[in-house]
C-alpha positions in Angstrom: -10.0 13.6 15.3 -7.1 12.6 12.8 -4.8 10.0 13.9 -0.9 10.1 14.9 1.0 7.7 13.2 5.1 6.0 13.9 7.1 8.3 11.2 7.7 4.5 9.7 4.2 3.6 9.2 3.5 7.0 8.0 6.5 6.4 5.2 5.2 3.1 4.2 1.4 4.4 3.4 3.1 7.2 1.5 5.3 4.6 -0.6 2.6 2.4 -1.0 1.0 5.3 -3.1 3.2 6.2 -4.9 4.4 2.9 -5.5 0.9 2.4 -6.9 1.1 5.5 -8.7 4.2 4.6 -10.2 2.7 1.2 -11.6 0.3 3.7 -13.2 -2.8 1.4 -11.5 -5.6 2.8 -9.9 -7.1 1.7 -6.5 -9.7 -0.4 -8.2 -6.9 -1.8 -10.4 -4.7 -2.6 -8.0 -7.5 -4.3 -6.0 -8.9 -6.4 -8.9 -4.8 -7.4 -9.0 -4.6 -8.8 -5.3 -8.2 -9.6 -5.8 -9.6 -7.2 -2.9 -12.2 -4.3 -2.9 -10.8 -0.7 -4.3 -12.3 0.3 -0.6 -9.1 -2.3 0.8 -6.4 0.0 -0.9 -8.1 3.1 -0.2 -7.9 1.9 4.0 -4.3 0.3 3.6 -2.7 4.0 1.9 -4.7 6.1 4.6 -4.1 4.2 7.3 -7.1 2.5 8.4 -6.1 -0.6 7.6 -2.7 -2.0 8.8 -0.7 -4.7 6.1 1.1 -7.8 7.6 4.4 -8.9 5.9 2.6 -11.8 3.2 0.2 -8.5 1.9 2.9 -6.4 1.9 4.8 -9.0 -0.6 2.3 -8.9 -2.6 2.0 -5.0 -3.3 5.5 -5.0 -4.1 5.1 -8.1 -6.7 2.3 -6.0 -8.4 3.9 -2.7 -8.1 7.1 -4.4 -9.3 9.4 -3.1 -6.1 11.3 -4.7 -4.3 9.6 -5.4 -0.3 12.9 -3.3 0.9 11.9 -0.2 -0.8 8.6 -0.2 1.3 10.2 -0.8 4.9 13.9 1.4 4.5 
């Protein structure tokens, strides 16, 4: 059974890849950055794993985005 998401939450897992992406990092690389599991990033971009506000800071310092561009 897949899961039904808000439109927003669906649009921040969606930016938080390609945010990722766009950093050119991989999962594992992104998790040796906030100094988490590759298995953390993986859960947070599909969905299974909700982000508070202080993790969300802290993709957007690695990804080098501004917090806004996650939440608009």
């Amino acid at each position: 059974m897949s899961k039904k998401y808000l439109p927003k939450y669906q649009r921040l897992m969606k930016r938080l890849r390609l945010a990722r992406l766009a950093a050119e990092l991989t999962q594992v690389e992104a998790g040796k950055r906030l100094k988490k599991p590759q298995a953390y990033i993986s859960k947070i971009e599909r969905g299974e794993r909700g982000v508070d506000a202080l993790e969300l800071a802290e993709f957007a310092k690695i990804y080098k985005k501004d917090i806004s561009y996650f939440v608009k």
